[in-house]
TIVEX-837404 format. One record per residue (C-alpha): residue in three letters; x, y, z. Coordinates in nm, 3 decimals. Layout:
N
+------+---------+---------+---------+
: code :       x :       y :       z :
+------+---------+---------+---------+
:  ALA :       X :       Y :       Z :
...
+------+---------+---------+---------+
END
This chain:
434
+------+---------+---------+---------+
: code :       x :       y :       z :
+------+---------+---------+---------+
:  UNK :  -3.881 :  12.023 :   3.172 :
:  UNK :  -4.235 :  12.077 :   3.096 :
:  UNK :  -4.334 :  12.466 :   2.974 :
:  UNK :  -4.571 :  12.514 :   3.278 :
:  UNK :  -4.300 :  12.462 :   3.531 :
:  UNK :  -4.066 :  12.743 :   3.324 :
:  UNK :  -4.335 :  13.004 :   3.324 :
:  UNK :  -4.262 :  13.303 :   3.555 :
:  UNK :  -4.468 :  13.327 :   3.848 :
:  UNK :  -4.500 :  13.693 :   3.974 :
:  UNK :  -4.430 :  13.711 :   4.311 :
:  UNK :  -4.434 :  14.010 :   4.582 :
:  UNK :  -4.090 :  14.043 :   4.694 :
:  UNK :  -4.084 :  14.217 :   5.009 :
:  UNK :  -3.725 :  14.293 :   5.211 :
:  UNK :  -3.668 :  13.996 :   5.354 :
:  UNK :  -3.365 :  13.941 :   5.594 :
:  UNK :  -3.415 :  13.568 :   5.573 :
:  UNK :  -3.284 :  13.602 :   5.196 :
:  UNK :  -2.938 :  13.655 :   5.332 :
:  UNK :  -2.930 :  13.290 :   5.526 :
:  UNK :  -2.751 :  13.123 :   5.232 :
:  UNK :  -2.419 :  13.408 :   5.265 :
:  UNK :  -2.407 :  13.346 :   5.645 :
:  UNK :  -2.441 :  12.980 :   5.561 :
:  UNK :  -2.148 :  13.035 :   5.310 :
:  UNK :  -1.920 :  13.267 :   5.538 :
:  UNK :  -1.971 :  13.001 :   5.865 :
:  UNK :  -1.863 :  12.729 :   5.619 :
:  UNK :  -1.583 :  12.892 :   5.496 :
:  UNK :  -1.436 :  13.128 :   5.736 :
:  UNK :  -1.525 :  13.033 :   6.078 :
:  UNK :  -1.465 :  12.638 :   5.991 :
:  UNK :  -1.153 :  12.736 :   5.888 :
:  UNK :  -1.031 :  12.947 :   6.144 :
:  UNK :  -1.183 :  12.714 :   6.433 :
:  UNK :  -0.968 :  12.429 :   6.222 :
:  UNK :  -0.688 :  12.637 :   6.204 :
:  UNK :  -0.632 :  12.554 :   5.831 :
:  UNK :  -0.755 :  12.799 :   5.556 :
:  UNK :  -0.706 :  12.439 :   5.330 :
:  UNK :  -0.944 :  12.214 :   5.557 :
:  UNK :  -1.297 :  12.349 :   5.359 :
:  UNK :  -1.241 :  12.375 :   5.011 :
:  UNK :  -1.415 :  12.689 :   4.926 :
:  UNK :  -1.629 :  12.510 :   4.627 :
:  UNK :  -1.794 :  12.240 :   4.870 :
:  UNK :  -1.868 :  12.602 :   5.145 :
:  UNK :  -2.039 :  12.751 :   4.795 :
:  UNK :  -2.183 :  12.398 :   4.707 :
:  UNK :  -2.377 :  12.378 :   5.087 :
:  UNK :  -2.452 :  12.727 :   5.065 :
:  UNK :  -2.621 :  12.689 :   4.703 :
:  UNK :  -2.826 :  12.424 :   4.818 :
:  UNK :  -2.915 :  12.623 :   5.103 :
:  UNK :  -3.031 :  12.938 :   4.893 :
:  UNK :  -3.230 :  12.679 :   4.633 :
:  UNK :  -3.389 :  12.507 :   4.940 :
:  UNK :  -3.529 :  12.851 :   5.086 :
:  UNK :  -3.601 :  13.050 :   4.767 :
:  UNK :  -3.989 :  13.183 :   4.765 :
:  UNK :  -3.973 :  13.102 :   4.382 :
:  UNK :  -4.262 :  12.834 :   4.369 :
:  UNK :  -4.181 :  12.466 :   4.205 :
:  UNK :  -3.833 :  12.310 :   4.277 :
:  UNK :  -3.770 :  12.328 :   3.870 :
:  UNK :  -3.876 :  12.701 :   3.900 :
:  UNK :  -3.585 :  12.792 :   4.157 :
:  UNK :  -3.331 :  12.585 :   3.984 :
:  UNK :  -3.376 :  12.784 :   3.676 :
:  UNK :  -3.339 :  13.120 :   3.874 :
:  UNK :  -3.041 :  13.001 :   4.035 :
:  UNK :  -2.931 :  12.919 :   3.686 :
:  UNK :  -3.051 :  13.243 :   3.515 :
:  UNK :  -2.805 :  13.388 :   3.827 :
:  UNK :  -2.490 :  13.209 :   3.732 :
:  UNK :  -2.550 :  13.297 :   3.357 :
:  UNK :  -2.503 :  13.666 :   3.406 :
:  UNK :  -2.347 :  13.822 :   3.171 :
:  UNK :  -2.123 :  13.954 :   3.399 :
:  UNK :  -2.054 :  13.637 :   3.566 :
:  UNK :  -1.977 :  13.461 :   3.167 :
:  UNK :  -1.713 :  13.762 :   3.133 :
:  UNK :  -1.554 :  13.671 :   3.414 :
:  UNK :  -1.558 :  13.338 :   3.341 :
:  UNK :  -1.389 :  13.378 :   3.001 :
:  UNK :  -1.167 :  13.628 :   3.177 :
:  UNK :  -1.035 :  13.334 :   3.402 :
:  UNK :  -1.022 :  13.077 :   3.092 :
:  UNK :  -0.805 :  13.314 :   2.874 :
:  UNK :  -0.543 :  13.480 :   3.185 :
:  UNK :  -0.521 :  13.061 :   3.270 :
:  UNK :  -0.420 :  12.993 :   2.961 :
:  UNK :  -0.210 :  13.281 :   2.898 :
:  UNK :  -0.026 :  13.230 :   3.249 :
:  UNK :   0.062 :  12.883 :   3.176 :
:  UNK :   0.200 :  12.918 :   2.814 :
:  UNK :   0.426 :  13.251 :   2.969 :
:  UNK :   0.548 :  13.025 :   3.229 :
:  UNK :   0.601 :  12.719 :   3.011 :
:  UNK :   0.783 :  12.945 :   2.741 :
:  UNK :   1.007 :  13.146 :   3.014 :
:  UNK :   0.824 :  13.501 :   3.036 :
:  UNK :   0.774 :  13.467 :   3.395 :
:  UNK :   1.164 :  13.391 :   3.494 :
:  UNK :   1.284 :  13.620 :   3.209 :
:  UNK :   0.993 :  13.940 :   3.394 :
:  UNK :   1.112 :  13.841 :   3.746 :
:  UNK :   1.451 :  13.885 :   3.683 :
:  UNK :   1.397 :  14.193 :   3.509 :
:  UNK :   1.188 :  14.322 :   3.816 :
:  UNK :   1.497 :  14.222 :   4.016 :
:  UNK :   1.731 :  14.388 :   3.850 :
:  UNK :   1.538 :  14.740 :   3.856 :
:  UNK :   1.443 :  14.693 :   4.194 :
:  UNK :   1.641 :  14.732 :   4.562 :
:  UNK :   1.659 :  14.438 :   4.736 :
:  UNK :   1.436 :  14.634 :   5.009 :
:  UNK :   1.156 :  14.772 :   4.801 :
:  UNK :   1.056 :  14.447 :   4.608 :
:  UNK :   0.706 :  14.461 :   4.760 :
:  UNK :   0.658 :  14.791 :   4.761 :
:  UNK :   0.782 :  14.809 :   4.377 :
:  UNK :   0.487 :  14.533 :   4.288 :
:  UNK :   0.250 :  14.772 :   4.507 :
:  UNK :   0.312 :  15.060 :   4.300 :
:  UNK :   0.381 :  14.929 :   3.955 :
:  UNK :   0.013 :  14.774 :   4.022 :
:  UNK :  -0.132 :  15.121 :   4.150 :
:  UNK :   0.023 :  15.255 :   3.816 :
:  UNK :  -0.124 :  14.967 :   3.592 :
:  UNK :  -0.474 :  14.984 :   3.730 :
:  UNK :  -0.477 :  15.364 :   3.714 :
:  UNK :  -0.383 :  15.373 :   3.365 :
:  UNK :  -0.599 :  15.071 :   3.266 :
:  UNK :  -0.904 :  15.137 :   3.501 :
:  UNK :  -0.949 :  14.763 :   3.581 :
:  UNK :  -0.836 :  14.555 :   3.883 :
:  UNK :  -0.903 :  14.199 :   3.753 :
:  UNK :  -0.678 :  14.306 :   3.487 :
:  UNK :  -0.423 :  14.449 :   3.692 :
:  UNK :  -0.380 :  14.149 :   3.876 :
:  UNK :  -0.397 :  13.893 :   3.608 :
:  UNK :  -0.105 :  14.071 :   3.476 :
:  UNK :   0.126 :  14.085 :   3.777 :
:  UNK :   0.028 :  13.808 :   3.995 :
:  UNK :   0.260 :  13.588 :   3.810 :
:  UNK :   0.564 :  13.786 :   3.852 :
:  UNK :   0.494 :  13.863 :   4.190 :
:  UNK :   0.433 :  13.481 :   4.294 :
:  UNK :   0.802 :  13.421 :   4.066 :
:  UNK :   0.984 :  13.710 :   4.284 :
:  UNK :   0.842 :  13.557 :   4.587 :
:  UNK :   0.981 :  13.227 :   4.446 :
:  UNK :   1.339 :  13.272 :   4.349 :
:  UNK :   1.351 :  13.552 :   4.673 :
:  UNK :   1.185 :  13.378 :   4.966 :
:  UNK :   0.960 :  13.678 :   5.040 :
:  UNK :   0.660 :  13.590 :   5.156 :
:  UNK :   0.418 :  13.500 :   4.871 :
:  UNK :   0.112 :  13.578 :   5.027 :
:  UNK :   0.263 :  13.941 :   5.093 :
:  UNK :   0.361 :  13.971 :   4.764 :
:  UNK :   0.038 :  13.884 :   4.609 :
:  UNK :  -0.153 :  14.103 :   4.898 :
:  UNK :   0.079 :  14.406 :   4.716 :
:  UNK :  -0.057 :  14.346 :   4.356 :
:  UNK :  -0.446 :  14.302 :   4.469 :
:  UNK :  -0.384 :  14.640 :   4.678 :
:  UNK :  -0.212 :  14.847 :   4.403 :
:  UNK :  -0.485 :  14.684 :   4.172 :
:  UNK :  -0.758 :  14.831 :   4.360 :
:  UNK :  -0.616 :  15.195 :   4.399 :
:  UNK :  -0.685 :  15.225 :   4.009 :
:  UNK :  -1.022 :  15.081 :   4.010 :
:  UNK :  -1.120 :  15.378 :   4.248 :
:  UNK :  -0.935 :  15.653 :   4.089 :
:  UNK :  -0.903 :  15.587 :   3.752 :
:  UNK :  -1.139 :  15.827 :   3.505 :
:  UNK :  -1.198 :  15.483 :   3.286 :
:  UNK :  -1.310 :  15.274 :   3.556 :
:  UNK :  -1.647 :  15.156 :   3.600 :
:  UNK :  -1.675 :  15.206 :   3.949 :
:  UNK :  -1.598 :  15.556 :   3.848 :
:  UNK :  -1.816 :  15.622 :   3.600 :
:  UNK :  -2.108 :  15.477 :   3.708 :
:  UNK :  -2.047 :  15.677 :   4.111 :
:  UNK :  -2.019 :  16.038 :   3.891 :
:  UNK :  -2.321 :  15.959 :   3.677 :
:  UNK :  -2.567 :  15.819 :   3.943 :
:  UNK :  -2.452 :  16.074 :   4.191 :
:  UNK :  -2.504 :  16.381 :   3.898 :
:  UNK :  -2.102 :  16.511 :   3.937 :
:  UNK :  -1.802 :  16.558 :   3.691 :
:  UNK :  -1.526 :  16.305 :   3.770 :
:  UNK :  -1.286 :  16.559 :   3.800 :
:  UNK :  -1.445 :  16.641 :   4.095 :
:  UNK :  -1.490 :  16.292 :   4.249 :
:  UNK :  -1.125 :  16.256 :   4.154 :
:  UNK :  -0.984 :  16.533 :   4.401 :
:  UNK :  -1.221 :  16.433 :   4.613 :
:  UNK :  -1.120 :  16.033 :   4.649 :
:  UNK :  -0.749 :  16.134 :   4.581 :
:  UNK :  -0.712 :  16.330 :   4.892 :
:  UNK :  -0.799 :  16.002 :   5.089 :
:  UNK :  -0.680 :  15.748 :   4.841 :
:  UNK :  -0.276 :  15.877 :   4.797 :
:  UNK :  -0.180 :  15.955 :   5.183 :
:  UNK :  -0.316 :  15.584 :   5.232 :
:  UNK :  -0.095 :  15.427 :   4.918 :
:  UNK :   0.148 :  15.662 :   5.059 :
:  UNK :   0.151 :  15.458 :   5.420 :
:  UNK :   0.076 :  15.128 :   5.261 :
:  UNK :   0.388 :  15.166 :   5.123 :
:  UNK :   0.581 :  15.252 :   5.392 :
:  UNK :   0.412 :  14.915 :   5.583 :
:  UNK :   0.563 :  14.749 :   5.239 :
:  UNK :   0.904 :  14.842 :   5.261 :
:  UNK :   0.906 :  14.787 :   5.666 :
:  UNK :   0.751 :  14.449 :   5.670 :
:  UNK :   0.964 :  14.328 :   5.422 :
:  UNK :   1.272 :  14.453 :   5.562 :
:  UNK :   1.344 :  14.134 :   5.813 :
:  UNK :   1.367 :  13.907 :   5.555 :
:  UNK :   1.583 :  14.061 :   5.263 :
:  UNK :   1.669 :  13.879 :   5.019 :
:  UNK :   2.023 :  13.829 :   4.838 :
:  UNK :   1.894 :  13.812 :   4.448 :
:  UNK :   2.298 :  13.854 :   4.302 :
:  UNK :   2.345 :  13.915 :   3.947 :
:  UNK :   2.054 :  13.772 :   3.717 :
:  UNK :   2.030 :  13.751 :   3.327 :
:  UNK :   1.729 :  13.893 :   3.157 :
:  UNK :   1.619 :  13.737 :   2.865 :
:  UNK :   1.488 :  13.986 :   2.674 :
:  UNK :   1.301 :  13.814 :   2.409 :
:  UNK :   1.056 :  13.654 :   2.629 :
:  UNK :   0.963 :  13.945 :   2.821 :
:  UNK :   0.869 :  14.060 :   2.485 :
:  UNK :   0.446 :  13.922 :   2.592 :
:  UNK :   0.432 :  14.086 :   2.942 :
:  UNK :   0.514 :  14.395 :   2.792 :
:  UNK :   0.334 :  14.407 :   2.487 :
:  UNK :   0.044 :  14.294 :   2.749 :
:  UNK :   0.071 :  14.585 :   2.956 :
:  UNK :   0.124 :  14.854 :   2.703 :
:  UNK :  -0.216 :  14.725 :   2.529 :
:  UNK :  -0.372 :  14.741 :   2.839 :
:  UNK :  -0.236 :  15.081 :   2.939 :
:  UNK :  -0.370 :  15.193 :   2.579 :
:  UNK :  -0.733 :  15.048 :   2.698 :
:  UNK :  -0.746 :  14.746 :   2.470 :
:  UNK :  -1.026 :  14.523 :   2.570 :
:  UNK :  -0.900 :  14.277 :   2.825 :
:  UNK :  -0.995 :  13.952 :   2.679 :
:  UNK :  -0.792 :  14.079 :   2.334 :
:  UNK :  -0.529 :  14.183 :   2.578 :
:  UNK :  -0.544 :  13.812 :   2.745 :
:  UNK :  -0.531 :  13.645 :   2.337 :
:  UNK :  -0.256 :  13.868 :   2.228 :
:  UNK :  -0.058 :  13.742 :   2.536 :
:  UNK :  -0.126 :  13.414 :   2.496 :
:  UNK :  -0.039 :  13.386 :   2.051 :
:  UNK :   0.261 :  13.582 :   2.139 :
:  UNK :   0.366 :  13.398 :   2.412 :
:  UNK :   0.347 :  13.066 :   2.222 :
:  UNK :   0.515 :  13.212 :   1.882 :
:  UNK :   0.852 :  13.337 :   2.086 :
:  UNK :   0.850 :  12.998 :   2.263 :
:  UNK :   0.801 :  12.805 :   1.932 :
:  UNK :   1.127 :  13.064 :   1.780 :
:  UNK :   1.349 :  13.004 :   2.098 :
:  UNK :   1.268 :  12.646 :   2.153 :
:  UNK :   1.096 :  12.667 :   2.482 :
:  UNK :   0.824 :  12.416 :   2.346 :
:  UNK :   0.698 :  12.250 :   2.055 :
:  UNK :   0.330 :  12.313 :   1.896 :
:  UNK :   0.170 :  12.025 :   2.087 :
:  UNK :   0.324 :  12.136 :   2.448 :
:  UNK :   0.217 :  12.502 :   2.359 :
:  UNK :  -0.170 :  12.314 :   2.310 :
:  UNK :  -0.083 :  12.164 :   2.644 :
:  UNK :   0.045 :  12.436 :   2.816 :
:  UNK :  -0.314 :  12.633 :   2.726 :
:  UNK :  -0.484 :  12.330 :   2.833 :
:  UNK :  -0.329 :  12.336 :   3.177 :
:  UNK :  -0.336 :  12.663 :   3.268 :
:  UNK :  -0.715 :  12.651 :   3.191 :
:  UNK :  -0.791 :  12.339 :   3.415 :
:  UNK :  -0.634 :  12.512 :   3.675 :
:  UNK :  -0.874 :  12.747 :   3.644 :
:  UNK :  -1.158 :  12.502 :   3.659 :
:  UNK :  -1.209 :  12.604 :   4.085 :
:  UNK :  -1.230 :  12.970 :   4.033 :
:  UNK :  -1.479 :  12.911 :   3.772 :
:  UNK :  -1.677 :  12.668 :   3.953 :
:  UNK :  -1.666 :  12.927 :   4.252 :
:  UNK :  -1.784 :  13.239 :   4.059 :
:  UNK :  -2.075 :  13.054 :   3.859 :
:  UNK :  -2.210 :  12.922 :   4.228 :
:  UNK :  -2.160 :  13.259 :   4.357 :
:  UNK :  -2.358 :  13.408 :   4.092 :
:  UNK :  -2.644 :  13.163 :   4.140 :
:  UNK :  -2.615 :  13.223 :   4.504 :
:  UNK :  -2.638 :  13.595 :   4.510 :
:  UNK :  -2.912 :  13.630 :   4.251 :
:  UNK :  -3.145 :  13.428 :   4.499 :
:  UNK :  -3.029 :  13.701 :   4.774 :
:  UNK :  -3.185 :  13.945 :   4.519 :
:  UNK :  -3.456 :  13.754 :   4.445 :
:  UNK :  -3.559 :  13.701 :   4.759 :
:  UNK :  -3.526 :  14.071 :   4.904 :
:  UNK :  -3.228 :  14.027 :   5.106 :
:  UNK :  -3.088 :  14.343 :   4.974 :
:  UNK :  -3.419 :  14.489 :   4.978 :
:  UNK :  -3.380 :  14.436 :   5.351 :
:  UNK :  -3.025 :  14.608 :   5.409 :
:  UNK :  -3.151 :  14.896 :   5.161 :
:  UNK :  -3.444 :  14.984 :   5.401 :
:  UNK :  -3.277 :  14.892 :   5.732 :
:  UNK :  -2.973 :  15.112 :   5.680 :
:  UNK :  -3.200 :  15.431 :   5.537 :
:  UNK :  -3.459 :  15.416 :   5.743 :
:  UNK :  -3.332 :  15.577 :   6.071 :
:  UNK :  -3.139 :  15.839 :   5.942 :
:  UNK :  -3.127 :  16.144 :   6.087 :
:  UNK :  -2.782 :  16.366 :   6.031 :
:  UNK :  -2.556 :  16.428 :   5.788 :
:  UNK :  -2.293 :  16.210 :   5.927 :
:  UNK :  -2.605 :  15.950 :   5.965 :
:  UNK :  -2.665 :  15.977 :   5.597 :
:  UNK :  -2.308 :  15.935 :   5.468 :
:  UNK :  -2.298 :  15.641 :   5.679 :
:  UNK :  -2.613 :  15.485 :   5.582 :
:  UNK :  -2.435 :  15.528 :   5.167 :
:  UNK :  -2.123 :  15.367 :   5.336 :
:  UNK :  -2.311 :  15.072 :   5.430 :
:  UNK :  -2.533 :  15.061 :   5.171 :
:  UNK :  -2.272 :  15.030 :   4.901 :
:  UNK :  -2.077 :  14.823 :   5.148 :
:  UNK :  -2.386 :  14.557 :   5.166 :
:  UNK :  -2.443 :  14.563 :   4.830 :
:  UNK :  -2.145 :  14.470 :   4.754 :
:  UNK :  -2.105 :  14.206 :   4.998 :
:  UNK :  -2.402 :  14.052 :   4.813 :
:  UNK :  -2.322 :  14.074 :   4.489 :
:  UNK :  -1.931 :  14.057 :   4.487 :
:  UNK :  -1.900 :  14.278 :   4.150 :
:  UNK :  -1.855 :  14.673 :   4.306 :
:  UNK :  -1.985 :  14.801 :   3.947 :
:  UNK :  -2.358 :  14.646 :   3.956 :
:  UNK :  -2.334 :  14.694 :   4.392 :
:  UNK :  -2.284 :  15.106 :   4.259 :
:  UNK :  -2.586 :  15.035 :   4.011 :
:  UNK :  -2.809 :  14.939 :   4.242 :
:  UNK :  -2.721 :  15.187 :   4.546 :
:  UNK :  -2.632 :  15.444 :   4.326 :
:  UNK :  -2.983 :  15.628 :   4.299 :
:  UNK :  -3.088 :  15.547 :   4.637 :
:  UNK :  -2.711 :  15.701 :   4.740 :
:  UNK :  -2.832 :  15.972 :   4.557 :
:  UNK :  -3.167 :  16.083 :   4.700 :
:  UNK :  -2.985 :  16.047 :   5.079 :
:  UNK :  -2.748 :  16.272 :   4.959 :
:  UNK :  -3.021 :  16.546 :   4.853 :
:  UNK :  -3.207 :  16.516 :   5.128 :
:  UNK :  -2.944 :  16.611 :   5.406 :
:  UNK :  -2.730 :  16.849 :   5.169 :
:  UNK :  -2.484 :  16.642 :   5.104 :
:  UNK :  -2.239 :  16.739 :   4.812 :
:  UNK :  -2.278 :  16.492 :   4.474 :
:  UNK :  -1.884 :  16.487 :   4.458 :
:  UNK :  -1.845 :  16.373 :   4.805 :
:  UNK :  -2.131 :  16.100 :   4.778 :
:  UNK :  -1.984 :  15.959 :   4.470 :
:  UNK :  -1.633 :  15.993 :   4.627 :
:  UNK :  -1.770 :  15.743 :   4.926 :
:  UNK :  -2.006 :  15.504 :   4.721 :
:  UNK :  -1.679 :  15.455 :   4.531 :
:  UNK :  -1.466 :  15.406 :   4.811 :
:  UNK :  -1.665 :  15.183 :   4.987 :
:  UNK :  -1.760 :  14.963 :   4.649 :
:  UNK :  -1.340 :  14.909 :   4.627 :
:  UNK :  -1.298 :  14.870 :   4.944 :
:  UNK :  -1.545 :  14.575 :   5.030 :
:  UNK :  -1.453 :  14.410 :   4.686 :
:  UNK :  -1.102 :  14.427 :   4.746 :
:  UNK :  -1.120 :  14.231 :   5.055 :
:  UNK :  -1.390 :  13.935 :   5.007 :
:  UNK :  -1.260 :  13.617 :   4.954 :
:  UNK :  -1.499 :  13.517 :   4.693 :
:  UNK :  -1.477 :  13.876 :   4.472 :
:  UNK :  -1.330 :  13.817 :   4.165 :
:  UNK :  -0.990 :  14.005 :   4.251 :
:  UNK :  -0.898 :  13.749 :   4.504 :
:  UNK :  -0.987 :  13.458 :   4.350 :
:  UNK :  -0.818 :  13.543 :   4.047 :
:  UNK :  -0.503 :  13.618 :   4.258 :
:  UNK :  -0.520 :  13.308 :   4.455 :
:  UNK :  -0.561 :  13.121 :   4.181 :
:  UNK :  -0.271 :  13.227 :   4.015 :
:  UNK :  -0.064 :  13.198 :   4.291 :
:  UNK :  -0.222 :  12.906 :   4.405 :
:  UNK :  -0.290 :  12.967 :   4.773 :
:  UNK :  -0.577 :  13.050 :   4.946 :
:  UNK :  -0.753 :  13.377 :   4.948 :
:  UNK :  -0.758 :  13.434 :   5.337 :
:  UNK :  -0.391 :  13.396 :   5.332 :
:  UNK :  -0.411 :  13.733 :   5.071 :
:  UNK :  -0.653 :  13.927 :   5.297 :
:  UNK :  -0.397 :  13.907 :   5.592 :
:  UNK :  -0.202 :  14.139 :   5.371 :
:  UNK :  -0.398 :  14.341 :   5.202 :
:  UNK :  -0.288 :  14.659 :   5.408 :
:  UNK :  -0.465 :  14.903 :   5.112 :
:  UNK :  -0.822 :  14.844 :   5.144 :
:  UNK :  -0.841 :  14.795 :   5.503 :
:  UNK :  -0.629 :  15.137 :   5.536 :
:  UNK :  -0.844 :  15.269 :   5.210 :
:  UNK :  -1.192 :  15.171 :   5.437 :
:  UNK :  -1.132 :  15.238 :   5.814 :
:  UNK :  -0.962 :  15.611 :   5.674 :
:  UNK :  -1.238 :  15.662 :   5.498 :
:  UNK :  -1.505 :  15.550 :   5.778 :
:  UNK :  -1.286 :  15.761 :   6.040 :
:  UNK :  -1.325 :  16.124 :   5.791 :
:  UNK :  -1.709 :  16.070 :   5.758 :
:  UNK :  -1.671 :  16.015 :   6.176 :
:  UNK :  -1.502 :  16.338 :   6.254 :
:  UNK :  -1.488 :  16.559 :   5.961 :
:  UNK :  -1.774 :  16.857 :   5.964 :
:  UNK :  -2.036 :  16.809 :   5.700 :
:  UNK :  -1.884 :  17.083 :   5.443 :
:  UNK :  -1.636 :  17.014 :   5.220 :
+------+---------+---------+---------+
END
């Protein structure tokens, strides 16, 4: 590539709604192809992000072909997008060498034994709303139950999809009220409040809603019980999936969290003769190939939504959303949908909070509105939207894991949707003072 054709051209980049052509391009490939097909397997979602990153390369304003590739490119090489990315490589290869070595059976059937036949799904909902509270992070959350959830569903019959809906749920109830998470932090400081504050404020929604998704647990589970008997627990290999969630509980860094699992997992199938040193290597080696679609997916996606950016497409929703505002209730909408569209473009709620953040804030000023309720919302709404897209890192992750498709998950993921039309219904009929 010659130097002239990597040189930066400055460019004017006005709100453009045409920007946002290559996400409608993706959802109609995915979604509505799908559901018109009546198979959720017909469209593999990497060819709907492959057409749709063609799409977004085809239409970018950024000059020379070579000069659009590389933005696409600079896009996928995010650094957020490379964490995730080596988040996916290491929880693949950590998944694979626990279920090669026995952790999985040896967790499941200590999960069954704790838990009544009739609260199996509502146990994985609220040992993951635990987990992510006390860790602050939903990707890690569900890289750590997804497993045992798909192996209950497994040796139980209960629905798998269900099961795996439970975990991404519970996961996403921490990520909006833990005090470590991101999506925390960065709500409190762009909104100017303490997150003590934000705290009572989001709990008051966030807990009545667990509350009820748990009761929808426990009742749509209750037509197919299953009859687990008596099951041994082998103790010594649930030795990894605990040592994995205490360190995470502590707030070790997930990616240590992900290498601790996977040496210990491979020394205490080495000392009980699960596997030998090569099918440990080829255990790792799986479980990352299977990994290889998720990867593919979130490096496309990142390419695909930094063109959005680059083109003003969320320039667009920023000014269409804020500029006819006129009430209170007007205003809290307009950082509802912000945050919401943000999101939707970016698929990472931390940078969609970054960039509506300040822009949440000055709304919020302007009609009165208090910081702790603001942040409480822009929080909400981040959690909510990323919970629930099929191409957000929670749900890939999860379906990836449990190898089935993410729409089956959203049909059961009774938190967020609860979590978001709750919310949506307060700012609708609650007075402006809180």
């Amino acid at each position: 590539m010659d130097n002239k054709d990597t040189v930066k051209t400055p460019y004017n980049h006005t709100p453009n709604a045409w920007a946002l052509f290559p996400l409608v391009v993706f959802l109609f490939s995915y979604l509505v192809v799908s559901i018109l097909a009546g198979d959720f397997y017909k469209m593999p979602i990497t060819v709907a992000f492959s057409i749709a990153s063609v799409v977004a390369i085809a239409q970018s304003k950024g000059g020379k072909l070579n000069n659009r590739i590389e933005q696409f490119c600079r896009g996928a090489a995010n650094s957020n997008i490379l964490l995730m990315v080596l988040i996916f490589i290491l929880a693949g290869a950590f998944a694979q060498t626990a279920k090669a070595m026995g952790a999985i059976d040896a967790s499941v059937n200590l999960a069954l034994s704790i838990l009544p036949d009739n609260l199996l799904v509502a146990g994985i909902f609220i040992t993951a709303c635990f987990i992510s509270l006390s860790v602050g992070t939903s990707v890690g959350t569900v890289v750590a139950l997804t497993p045992v959830a798909a192996g209950i569903a497994q040796k139980t019959g209960l629905d798998l999809s269900l099961m795996v809906g439970a975990v991404v749920g519970g996961a996403m109830f921490g990520d909006n009220l833990s005090f470590i998470s991101d999506t925390t932090i960065v709500a409190t400081r762009t909104q100017g409040c303490n997150m003590s504050d934000k705290f009572k404020a989001n709990v008051l929604i966030a807990l009545p809603v667990a509350v009820a998704t748990t009761l929808i647990y426990i009742i749509t589970s209750q037509s197919a019980l299953p009859n687990t008997g008596s099951v041994t627990i082998d103790w010594i290999k649930v030795i990894p999936y605990l040592v994995v969630l205490i360190t995470a509980i502590s707030g070790v860094n997930v990616l240590l969290v992900l290498l601790i699992g996977i040496v210990l997992s491979g020394f205490v199938g080495l000392l009980t003769g699960g596997f030998g040193i090569w099918e440990w290597t080829a255990s790792m080696g799986l479980g990352i190939n299977n990994m290889g679609e998720l990867i593919i997916v979130t490096l496309l996606a990142g390419g695909i939504l930094e063109m959005i950016r680059f083109n003003g497409g969320i320039d667009w929703i920023i000014l269409k959303l804020t500029s006819h505002v006129r009430t209170a209730r007007g205003a809290e909408l307009s950082i509802a949908g912000l945050v919401s569209f943000a999101n939707l473009c970016t698929a990472n709620n931390t940078i969609a909070l970054i960039m509506a953040g300040p822009i949440a804030k000055d709304i919020a000023t302007n009609f009165n509105i208090p910081a702790k309720r603001s942040a409480s919302i822009l929080d909400i709404f981040s959690c909510f939207v990323q919970g629930i897209i099929p191409y957000g890192a929670q749900l890939l992750m999860a379906s990836g894991l449990a190898m089935i498709s993410p729409i089956e998950i959203m049909q059961n993921l009774y938190y967020p949707y609860l979590l978001g039309f709750t919310t949506l219904l307060i700012i609708l009929l609650r007075k402006r003072k809180v």
